[in-house]
mmCIF file of the C-alpha atoms, coordinates in Angstrom:
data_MODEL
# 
_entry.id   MODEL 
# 
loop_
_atom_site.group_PDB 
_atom_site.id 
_atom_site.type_symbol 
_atom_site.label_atom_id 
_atom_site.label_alt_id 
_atom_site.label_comp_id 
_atom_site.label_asym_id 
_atom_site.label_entity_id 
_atom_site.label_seq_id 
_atom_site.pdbx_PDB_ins_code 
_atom_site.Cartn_x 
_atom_site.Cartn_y 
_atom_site.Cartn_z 
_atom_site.occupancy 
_atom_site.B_iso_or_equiv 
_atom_site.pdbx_formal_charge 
_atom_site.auth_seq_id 
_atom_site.auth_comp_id 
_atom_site.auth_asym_id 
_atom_site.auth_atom_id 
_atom_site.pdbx_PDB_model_num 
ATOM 1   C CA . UNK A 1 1   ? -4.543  20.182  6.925   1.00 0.00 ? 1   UNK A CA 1 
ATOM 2   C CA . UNK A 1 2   ? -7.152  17.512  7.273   1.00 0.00 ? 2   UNK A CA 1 
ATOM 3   C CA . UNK A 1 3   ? -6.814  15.483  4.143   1.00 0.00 ? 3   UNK A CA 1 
ATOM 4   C CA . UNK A 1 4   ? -10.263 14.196  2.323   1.00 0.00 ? 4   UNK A CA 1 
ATOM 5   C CA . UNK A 1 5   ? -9.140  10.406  2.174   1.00 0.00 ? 5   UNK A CA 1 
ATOM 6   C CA . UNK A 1 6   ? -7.467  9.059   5.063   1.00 0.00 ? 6   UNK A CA 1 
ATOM 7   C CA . UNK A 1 7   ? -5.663  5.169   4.566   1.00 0.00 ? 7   UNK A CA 1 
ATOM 8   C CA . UNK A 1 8   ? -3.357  2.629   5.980   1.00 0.00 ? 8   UNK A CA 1 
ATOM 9   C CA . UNK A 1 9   ? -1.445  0.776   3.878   1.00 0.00 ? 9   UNK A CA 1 
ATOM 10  C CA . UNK A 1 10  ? 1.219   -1.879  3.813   1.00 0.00 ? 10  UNK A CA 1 
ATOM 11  C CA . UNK A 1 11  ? 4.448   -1.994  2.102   1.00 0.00 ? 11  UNK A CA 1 
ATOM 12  C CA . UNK A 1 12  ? 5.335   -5.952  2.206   1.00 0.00 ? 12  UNK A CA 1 
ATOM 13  C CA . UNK A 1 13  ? 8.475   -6.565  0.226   1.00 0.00 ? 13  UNK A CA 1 
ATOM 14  C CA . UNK A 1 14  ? 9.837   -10.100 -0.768  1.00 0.00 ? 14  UNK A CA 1 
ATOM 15  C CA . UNK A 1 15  ? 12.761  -11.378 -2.737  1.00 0.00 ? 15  UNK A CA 1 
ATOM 16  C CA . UNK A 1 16  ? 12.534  -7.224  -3.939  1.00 0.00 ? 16  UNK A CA 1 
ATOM 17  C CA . UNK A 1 17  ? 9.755   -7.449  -4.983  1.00 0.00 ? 17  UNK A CA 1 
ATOM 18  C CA . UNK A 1 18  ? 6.520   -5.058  -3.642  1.00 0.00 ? 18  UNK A CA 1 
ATOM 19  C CA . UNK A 1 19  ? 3.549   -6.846  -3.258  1.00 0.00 ? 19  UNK A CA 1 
ATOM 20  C CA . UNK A 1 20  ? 0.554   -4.551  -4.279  1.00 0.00 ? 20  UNK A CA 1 
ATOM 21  C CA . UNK A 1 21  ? -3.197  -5.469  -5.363  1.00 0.00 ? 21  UNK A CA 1 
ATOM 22  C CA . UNK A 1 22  ? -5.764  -4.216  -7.986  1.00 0.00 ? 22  UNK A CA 1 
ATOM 23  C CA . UNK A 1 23  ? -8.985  -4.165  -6.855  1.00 0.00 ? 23  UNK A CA 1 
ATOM 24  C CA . UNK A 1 24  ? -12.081 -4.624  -9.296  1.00 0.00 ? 24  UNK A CA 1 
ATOM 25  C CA . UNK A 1 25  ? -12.820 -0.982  -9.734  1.00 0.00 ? 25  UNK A CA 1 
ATOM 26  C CA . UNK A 1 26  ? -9.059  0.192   -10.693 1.00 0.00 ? 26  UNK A CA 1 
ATOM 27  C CA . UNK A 1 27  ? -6.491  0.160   -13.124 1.00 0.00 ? 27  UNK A CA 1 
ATOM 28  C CA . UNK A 1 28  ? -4.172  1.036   -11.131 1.00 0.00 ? 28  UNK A CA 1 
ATOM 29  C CA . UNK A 1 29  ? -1.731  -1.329  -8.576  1.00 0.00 ? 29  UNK A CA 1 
ATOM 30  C CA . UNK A 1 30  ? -1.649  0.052   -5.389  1.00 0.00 ? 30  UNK A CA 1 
ATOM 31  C CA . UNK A 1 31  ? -0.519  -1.083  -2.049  1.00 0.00 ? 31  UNK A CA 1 
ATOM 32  C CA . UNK A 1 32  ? -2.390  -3.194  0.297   1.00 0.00 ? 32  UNK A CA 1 
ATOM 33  C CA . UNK A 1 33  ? -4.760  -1.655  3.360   1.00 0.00 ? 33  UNK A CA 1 
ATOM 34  C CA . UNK A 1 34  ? -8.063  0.564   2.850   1.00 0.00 ? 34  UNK A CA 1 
ATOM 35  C CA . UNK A 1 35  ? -9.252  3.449   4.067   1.00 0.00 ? 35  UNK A CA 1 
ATOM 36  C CA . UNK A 1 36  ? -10.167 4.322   8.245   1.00 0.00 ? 36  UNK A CA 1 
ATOM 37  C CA . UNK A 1 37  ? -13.527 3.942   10.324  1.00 0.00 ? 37  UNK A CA 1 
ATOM 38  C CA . UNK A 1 38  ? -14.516 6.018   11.891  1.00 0.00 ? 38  UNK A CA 1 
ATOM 39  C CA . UNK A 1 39  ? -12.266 6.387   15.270  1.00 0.00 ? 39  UNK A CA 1 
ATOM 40  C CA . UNK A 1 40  ? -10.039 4.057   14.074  1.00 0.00 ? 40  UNK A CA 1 
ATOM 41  C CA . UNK A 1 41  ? -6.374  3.682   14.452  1.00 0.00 ? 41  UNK A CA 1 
ATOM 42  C CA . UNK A 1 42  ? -4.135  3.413   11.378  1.00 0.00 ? 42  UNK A CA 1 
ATOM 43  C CA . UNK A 1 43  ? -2.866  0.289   12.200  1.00 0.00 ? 43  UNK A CA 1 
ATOM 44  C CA . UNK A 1 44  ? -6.167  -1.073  13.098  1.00 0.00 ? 44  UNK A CA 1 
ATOM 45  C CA . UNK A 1 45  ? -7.551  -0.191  9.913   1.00 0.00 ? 45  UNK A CA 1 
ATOM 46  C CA . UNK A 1 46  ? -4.764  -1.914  8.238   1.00 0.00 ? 46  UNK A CA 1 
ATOM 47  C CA . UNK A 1 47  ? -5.187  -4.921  9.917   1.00 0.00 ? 47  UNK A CA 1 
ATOM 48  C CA . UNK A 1 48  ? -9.030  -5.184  9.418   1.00 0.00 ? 48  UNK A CA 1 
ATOM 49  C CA . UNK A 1 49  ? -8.289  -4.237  5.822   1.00 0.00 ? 49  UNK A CA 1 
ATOM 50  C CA . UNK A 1 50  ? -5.603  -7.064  5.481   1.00 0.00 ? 50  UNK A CA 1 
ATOM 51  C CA . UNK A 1 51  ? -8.239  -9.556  7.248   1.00 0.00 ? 51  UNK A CA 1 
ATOM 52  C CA . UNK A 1 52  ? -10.391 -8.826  4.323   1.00 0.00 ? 52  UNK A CA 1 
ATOM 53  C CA . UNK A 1 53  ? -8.355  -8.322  1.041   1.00 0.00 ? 53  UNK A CA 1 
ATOM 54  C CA . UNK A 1 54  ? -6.190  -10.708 1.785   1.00 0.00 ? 54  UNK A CA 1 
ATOM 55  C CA . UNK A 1 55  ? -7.901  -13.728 3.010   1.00 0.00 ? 55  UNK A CA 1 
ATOM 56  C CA . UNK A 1 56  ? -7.666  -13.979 6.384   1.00 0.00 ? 56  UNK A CA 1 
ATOM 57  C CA . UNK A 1 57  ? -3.976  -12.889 6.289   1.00 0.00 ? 57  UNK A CA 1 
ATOM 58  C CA . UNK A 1 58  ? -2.920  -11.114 9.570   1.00 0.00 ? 58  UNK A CA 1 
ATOM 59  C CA . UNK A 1 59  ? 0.241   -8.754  10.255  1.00 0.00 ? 59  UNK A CA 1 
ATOM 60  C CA . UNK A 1 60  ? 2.607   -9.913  12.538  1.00 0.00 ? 60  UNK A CA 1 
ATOM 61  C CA . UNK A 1 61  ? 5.127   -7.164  13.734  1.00 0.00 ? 61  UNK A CA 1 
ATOM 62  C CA . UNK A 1 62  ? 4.178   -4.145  12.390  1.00 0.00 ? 62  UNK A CA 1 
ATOM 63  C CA . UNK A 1 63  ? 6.612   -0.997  12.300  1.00 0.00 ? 63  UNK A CA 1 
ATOM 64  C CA . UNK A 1 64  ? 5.257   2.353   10.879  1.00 0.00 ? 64  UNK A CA 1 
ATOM 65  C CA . UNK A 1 65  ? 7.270   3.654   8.001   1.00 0.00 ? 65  UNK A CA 1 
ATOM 66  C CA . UNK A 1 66  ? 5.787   7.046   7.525   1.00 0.00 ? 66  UNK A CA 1 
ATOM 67  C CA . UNK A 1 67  ? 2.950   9.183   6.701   1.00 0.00 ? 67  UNK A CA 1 
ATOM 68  C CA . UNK A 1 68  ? 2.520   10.441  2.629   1.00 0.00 ? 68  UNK A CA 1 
ATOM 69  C CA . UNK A 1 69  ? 0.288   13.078  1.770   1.00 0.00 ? 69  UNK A CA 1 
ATOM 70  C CA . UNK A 1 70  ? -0.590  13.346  -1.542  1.00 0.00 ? 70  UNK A CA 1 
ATOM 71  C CA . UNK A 1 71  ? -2.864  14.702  -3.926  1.00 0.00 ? 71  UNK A CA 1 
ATOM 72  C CA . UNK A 1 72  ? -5.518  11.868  -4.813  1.00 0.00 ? 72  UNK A CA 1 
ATOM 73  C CA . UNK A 1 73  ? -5.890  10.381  -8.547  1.00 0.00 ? 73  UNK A CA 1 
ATOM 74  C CA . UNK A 1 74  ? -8.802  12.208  -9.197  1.00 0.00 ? 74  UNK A CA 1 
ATOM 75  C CA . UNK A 1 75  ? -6.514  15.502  -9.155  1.00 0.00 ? 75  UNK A CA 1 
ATOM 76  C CA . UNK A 1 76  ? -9.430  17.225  -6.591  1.00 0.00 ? 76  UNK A CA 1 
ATOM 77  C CA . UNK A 1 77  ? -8.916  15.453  -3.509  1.00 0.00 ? 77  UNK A CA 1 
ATOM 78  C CA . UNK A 1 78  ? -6.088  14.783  -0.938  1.00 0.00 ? 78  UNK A CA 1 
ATOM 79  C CA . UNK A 1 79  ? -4.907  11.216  0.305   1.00 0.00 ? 79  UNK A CA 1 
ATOM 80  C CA . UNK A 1 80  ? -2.694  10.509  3.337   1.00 0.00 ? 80  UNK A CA 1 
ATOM 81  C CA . UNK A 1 81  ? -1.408  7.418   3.565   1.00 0.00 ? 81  UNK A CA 1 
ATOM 82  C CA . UNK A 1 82  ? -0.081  5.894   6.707   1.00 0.00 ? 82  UNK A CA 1 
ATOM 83  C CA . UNK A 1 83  ? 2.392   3.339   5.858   1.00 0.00 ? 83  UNK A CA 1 
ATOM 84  C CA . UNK A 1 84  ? 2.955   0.086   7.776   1.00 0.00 ? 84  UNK A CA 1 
ATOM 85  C CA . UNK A 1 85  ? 5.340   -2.881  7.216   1.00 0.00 ? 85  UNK A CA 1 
ATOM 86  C CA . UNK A 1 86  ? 5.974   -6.187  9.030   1.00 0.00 ? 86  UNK A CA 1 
ATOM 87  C CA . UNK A 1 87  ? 5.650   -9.978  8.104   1.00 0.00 ? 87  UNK A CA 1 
ATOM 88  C CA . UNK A 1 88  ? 2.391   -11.674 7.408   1.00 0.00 ? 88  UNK A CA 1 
ATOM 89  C CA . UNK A 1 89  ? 1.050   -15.003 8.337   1.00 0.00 ? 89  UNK A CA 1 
ATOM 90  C CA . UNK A 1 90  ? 0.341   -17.117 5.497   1.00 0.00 ? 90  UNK A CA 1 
ATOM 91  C CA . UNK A 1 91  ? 0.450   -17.181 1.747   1.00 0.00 ? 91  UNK A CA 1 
ATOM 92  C CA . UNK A 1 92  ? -1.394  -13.696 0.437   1.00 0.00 ? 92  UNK A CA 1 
ATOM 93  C CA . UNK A 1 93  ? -4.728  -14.914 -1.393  1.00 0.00 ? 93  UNK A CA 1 
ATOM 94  C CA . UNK A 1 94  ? -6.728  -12.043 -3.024  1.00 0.00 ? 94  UNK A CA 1 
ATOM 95  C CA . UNK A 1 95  ? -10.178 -11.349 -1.752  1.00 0.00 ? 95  UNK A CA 1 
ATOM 96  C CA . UNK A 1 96  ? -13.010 -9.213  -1.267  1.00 0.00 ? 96  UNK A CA 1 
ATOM 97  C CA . UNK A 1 97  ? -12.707 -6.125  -3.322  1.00 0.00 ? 97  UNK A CA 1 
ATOM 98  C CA . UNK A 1 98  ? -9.386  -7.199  -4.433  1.00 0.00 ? 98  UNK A CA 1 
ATOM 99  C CA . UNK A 1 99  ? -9.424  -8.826  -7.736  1.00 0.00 ? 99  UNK A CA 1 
ATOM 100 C CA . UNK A 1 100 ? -5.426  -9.466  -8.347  1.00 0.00 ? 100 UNK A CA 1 
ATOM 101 C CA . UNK A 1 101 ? -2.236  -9.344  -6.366  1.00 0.00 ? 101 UNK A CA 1 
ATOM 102 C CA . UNK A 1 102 ? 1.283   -8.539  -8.398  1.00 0.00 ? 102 UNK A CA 1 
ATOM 103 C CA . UNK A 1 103 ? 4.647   -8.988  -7.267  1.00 0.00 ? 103 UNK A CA 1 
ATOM 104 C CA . UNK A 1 104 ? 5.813   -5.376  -8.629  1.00 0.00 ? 104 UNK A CA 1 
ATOM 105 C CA . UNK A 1 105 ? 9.588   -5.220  -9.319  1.00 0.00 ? 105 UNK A CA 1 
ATOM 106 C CA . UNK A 1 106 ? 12.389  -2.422  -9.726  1.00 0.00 ? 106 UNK A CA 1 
ATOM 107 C CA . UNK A 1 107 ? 11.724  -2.937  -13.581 1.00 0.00 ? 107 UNK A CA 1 
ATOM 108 C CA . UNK A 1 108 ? 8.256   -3.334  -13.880 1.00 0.00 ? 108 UNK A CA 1 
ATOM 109 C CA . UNK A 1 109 ? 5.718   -0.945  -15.777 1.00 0.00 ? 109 UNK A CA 1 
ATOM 110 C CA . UNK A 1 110 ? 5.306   1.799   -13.000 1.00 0.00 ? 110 UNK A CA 1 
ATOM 111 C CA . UNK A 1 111 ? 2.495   3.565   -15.314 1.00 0.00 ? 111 UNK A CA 1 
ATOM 112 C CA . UNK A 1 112 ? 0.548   0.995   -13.456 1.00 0.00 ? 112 UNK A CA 1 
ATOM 113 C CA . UNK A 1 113 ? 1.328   2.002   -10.192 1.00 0.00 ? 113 UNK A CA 1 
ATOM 114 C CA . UNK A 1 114 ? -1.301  4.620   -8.294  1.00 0.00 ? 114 UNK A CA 1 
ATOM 115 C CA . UNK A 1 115 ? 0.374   7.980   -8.372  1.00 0.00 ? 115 UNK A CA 1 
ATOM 116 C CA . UNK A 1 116 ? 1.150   8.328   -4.433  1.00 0.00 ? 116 UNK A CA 1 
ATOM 117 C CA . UNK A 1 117 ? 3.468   5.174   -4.929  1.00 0.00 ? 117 UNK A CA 1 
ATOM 118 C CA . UNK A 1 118 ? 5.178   6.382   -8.653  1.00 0.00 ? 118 UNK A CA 1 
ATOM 119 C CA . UNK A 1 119 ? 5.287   9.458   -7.063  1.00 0.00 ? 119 UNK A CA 1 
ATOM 120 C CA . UNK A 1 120 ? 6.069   9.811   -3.362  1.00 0.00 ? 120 UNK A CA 1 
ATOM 121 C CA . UNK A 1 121 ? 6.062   6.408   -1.321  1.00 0.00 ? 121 UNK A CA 1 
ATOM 122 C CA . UNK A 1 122 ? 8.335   4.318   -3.576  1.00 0.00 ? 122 UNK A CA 1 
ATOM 123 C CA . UNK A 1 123 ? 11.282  7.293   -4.020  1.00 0.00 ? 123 UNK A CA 1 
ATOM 124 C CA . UNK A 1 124 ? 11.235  7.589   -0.743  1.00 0.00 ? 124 UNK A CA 1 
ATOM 125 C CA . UNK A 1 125 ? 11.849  4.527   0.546   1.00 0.00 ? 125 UNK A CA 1 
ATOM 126 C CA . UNK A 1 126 ? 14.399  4.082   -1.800  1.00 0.00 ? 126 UNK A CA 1 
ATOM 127 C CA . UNK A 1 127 ? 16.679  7.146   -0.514  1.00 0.00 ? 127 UNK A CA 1 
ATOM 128 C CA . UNK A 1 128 ? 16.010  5.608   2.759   1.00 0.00 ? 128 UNK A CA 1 
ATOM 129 C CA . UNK A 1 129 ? 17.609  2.167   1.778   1.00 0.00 ? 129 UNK A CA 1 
ATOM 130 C CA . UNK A 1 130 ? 14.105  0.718   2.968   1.00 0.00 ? 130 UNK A CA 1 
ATOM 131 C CA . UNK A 1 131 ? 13.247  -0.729  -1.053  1.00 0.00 ? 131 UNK A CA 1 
ATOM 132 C CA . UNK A 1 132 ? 16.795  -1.709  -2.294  1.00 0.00 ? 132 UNK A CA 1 
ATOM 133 C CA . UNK A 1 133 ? 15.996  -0.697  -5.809  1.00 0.00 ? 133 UNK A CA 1 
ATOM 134 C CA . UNK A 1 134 ? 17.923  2.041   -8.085  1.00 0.00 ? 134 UNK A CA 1 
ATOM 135 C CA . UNK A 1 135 ? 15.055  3.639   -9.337  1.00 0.00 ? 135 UNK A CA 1 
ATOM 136 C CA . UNK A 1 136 ? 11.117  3.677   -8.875  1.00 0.00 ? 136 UNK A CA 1 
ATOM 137 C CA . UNK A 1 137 ? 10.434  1.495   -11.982 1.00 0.00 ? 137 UNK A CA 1 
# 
């Protein structure tokens, strides 16, 4: 099944810690990377999307994790998220549509997080030993 919203996103993790964004439209946290072009790649949409959210940052090794589909926030849509990790050049500055970056932790508020993370991406990558935390939050 085609889903309606197709992304590429980045799971960058740092002294445990997840870094995610909120961008100036949304509550919620969710992970770096942005939606594909047209005939794009995955993993060149994520690293056009990190050029621009995250000033200029680029990803340096990058290893897929897995694909996550999901139902979208909106409750009428799907989402599939391809996920990515690796390291990144440079200090993470927020930009362009992104209006905060948050170092999310095993005990942080996960009502903030966007539901594919609370819900699918984070409990898996826990089972897998990938996000050394106990629980999602």
């Amino acid at each position: 099944m085609t889903p309606d919203i197709h992304k590429a996103g980045l799971f960058y993790l740092r002294d445990a810690r997840v870094l995610l964004c909120r961008n100036h439209k949304a509550a919620t946290l969710m992970l770096p990377g942005g939606k594909l072009e047209s005939g794009e790649l995955p993993l060149e949409a994520l690293q056009r999307e990190l050029a621009e959210e995250l000033s200029g940052t680029t990803l340096i090794d990058p290893q897929f994790l897995g694909t996550y589909d999901q139902p979208a926030s909106d409750g009428f849509r799907s989402i599939r998220i391809e996920l990515f990790t690796g390291a990144l050049s440079g200090e993470p500055v927020p930009s362009a549509e992104v209006a905060e970056l948050v170092w999310f932790g095993e005990h942080d508020d996960a009502t903030h997080l966007a539901p594919s993370l609370r819900h699918a991406i984070f409990t898996d990558l826990i089972a897998r030993r990938i996000l050394p935390w106990s629980a999602a939050g």
